[in-house]
N, CA, C and O of each residue as an XYZ file, in Angstrom:
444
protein
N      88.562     98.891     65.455
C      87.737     98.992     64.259
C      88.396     99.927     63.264
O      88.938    100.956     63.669
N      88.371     99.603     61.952
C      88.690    100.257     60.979
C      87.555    101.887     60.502
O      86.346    101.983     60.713
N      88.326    102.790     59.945
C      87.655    104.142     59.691
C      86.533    103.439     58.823
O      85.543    104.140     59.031
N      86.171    102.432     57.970
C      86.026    102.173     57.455
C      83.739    101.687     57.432
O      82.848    101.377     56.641
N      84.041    102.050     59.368
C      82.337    101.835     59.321
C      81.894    100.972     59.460
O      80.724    100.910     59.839
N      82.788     99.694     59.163
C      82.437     97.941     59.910
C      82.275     97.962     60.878
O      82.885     98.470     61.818
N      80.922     97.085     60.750
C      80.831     96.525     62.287
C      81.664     94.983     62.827
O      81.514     93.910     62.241
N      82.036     95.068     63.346
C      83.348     93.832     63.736
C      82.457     92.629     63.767
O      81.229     92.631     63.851
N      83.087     91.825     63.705
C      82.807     90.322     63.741
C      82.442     89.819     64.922
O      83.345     89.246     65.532
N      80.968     89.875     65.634
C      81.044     89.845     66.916
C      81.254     88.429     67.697
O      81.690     88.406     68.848
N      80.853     87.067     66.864
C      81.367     85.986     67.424
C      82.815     86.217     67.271
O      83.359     85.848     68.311
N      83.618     86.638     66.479
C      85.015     86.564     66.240
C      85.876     87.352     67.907
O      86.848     86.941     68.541
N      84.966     88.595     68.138
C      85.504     89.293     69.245
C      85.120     88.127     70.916
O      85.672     87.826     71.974
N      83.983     87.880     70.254
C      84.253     86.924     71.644
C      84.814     85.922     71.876
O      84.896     85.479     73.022
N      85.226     85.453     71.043
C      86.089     84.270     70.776
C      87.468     84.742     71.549
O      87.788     84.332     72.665
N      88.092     85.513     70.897
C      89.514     86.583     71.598
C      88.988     87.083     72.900
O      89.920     87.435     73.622
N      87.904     87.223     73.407
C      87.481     87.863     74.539
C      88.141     86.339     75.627
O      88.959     86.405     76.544
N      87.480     85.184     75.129
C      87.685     84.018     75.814
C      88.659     83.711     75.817
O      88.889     83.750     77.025
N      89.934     83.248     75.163
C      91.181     83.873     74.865
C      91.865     84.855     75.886
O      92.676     84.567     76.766
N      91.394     85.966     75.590
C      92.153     86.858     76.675
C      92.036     86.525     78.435
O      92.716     86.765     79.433
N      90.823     85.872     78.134
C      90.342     85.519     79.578
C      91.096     84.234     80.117
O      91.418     84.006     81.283
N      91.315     83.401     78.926
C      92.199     82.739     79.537
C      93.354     82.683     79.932
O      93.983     82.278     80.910
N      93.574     83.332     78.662
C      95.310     83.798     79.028
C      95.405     84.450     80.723
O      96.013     84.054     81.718
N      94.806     85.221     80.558
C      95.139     86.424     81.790
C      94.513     84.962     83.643
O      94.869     85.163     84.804
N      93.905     84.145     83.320
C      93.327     83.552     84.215
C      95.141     82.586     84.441
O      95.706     82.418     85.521
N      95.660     82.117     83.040
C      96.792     81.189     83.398
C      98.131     82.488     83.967
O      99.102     82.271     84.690
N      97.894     83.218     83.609
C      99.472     84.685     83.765
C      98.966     84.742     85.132
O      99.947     84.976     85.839
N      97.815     84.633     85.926
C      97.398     84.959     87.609
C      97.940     83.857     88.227
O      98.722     83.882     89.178
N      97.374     82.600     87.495
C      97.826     81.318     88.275
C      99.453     81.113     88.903
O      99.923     80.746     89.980
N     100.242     81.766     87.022
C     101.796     81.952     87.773
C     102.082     82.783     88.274
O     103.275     82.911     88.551
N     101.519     83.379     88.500
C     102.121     84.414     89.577
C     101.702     84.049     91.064
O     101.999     84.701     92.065
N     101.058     83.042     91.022
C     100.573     82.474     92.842
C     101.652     81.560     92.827
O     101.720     81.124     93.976
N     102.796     80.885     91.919
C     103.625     80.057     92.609
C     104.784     80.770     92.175
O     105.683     79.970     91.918
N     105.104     81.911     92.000
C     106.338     82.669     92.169
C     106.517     83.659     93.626
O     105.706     84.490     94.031
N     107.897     83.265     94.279
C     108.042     83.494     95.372
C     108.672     84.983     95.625
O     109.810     85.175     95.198
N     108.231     85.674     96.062
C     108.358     87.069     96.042
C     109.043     87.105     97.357
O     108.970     86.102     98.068
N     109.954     88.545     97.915
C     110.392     88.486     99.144
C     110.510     90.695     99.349
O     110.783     91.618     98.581
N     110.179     90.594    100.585
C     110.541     91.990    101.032
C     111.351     92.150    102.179
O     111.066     91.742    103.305
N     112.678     92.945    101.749
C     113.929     92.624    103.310
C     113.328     94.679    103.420
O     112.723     95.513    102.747
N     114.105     94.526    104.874
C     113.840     95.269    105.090
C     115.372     95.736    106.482
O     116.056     94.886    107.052
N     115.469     96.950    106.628
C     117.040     97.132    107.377
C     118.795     96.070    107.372
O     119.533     95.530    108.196
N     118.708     96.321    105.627
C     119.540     95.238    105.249
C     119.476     94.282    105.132
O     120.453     93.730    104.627
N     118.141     93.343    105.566
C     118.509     91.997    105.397
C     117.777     91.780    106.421
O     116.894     90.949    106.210
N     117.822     92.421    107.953
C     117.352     92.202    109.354
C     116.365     91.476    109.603
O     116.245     90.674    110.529
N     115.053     91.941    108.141
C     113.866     91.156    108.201
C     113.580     90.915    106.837
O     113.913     91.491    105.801
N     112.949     90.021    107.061
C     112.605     89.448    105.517
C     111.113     88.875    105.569
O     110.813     87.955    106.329
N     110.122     89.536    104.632
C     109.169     88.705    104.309
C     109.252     88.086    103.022
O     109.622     88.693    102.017
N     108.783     86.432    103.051
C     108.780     85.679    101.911
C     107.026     85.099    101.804
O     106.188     84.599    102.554
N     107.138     85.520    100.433
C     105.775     84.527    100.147
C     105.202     84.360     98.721
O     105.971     83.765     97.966
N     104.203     84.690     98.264
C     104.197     83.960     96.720
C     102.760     85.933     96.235
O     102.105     86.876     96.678
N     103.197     85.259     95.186
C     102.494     86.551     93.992
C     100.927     87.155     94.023
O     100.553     88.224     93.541
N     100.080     86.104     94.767
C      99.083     86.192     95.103
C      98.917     86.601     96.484
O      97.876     86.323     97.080
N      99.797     87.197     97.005
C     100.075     87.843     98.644
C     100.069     87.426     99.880
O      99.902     88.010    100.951
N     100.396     85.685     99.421
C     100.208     84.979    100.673
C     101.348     84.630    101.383
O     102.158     83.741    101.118
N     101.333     85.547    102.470
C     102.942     85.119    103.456
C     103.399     83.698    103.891
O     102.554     82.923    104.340
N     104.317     83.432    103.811
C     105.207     81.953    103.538
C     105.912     82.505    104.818
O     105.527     81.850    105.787
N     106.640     83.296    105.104
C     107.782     83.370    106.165
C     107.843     84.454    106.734
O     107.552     85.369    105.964
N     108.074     84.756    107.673
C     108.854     86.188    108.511
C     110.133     85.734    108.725
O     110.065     84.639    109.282
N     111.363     86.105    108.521
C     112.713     86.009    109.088
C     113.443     87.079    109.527
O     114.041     87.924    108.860
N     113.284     86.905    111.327
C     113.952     88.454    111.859
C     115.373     88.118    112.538
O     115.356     87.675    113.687
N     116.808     88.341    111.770
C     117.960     88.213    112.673
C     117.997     88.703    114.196
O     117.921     89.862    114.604
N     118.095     87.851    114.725
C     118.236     87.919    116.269
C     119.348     89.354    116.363
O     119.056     90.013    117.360
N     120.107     89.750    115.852
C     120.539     90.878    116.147
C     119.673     92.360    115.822
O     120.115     93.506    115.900
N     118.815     92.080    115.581
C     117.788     92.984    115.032
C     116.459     93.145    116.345
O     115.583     94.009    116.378
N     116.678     92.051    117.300
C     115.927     92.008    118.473
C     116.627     92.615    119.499
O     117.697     92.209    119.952
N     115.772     93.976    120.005
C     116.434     94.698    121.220
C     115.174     95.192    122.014
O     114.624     96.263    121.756
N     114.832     94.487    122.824
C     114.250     94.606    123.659
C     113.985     95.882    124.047
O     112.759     95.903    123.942
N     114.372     97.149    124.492
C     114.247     98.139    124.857
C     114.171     99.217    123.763
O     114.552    100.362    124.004
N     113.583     98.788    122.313
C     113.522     99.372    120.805
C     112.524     98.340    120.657
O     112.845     97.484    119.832
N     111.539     98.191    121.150
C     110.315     97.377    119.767
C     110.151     98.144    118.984
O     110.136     97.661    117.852
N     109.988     99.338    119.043
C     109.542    100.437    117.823
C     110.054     99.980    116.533
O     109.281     99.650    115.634
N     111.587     99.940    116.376
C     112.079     99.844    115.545
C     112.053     98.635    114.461
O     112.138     98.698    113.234
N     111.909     97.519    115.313
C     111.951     96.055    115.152
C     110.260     96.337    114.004
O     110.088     95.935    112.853
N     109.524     96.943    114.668
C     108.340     96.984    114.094
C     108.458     97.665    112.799
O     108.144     97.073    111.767
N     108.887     98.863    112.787
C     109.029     99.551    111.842
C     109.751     98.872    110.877
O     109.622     99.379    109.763
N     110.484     97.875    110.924
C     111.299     97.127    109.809
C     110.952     95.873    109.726
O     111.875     95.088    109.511
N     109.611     95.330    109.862
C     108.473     94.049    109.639
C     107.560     94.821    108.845
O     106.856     94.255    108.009
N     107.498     96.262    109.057
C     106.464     97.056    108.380
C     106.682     97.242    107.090
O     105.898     97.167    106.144
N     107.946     97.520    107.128
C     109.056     97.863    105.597
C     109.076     96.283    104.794
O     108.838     95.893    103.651
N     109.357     95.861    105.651
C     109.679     94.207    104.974
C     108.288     93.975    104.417
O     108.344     93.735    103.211
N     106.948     93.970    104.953
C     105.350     94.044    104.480
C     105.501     94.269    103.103
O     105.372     93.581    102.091
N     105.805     95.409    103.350
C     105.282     96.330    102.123
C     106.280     96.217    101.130
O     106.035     96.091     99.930
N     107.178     96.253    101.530
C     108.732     95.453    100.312
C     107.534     94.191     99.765
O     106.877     94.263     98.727
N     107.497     93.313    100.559
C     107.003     92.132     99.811
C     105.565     92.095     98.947
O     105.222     91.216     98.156
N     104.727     93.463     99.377
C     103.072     93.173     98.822
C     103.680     94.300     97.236
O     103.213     94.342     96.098
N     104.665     94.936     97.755
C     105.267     95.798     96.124
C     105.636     94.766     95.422
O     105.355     94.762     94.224
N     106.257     93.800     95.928
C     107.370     92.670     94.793
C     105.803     92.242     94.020
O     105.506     92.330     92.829
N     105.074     91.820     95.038
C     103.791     90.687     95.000
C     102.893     91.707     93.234
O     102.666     91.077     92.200
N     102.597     93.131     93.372
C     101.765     93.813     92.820
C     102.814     94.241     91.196
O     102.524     94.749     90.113
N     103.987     93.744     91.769
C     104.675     94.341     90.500
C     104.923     92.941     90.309
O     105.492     93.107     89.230
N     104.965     91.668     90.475
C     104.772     90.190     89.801
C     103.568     90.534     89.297
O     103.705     90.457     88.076
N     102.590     90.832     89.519
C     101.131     90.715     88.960
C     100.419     91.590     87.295
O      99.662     91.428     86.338
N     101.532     92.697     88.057
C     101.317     93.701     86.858
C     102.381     93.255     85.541
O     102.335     93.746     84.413
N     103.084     92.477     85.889
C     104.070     92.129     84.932
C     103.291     90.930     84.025
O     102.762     91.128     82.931
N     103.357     89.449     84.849
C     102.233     88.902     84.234
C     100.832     89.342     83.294
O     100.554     88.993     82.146
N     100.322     89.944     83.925
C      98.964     90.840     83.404
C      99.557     91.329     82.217
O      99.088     91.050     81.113
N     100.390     91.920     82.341
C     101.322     92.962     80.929
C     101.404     92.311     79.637
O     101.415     92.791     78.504
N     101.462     91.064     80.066
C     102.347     90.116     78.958
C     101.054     89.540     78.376
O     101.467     88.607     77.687
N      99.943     89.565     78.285
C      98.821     89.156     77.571
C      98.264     89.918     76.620
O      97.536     90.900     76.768
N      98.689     89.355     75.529
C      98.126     89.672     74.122
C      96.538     89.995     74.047
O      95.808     89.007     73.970
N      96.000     91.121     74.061
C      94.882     91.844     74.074
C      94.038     91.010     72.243
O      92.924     90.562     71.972
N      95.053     91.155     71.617
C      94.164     91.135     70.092
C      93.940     92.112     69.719
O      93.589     93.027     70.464
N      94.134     92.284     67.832
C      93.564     93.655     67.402
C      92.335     94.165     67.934
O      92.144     95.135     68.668
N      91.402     93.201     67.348
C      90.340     93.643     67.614
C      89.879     94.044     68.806
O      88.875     94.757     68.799
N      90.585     93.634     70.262
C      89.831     93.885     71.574
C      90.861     95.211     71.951
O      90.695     95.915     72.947
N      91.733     95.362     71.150
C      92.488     96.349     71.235
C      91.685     97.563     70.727
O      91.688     98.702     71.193
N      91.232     97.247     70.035
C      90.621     98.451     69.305
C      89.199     99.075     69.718
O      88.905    100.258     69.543
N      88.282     98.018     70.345
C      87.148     98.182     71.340
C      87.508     98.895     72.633
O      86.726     99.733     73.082
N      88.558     98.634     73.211
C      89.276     99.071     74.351
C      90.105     99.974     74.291
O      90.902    100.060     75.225
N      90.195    101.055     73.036
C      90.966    102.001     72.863
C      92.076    101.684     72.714
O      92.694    102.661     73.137
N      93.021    100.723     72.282
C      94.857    100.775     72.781
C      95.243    100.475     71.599
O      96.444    100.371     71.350
């Protein structure tokens, strides 16, 4: 809003409200078919799956299997997790980013 004491155009703001809503509803959608991945001890393990956090794959190199170390094996499925739900949250926040707010909802919303 302008210093100016107007009151905004309130069909106009909801109009951009619907708008933003859509936008931000299609920027979620792509990000559920972009394939995100988290490796983890070089390469050893790998989780693959898509933007909306749904696991597609585990891939653990058989040299990475030692029987007398599960600990470890675990600890680097754990890393690979969380490698992949970071890729997943930073696809999301990126998408999300890229949606044009509008003056006006900009300005209701402080930004």
């Amino acid at each position: 809003m302008s210093g100016s004491g107007e009151m905004p155009d309130l069909n106009a703001l909801l109009s951009q409200l619907g708008q933003v809503q859509d936008s931000l509803r299609a920027a979620q959608e792509t990000a559920t078919t972009q394939v995100v991945e988290g490796v983890a001890g070089g390469g050893l393990v790998r989780v693959v799956g898509t933007g909306d956090l749904q696991v597609r794959a585990v891939t653990i190199d058989p040299s990475a299997v030692d029987p007398g170390d599960v600990d470890t094996l675990q600890d680097l499925v754990l890393a690979a997790l969380r490698g992949f739900v970071e890729a997943a949250k930073q696809l999301q926040a990126q998408a999300i980013g890229g949606v044009d707010l509008g003056g006006g909802l900009e300005g209701l919303l402080g930004g």
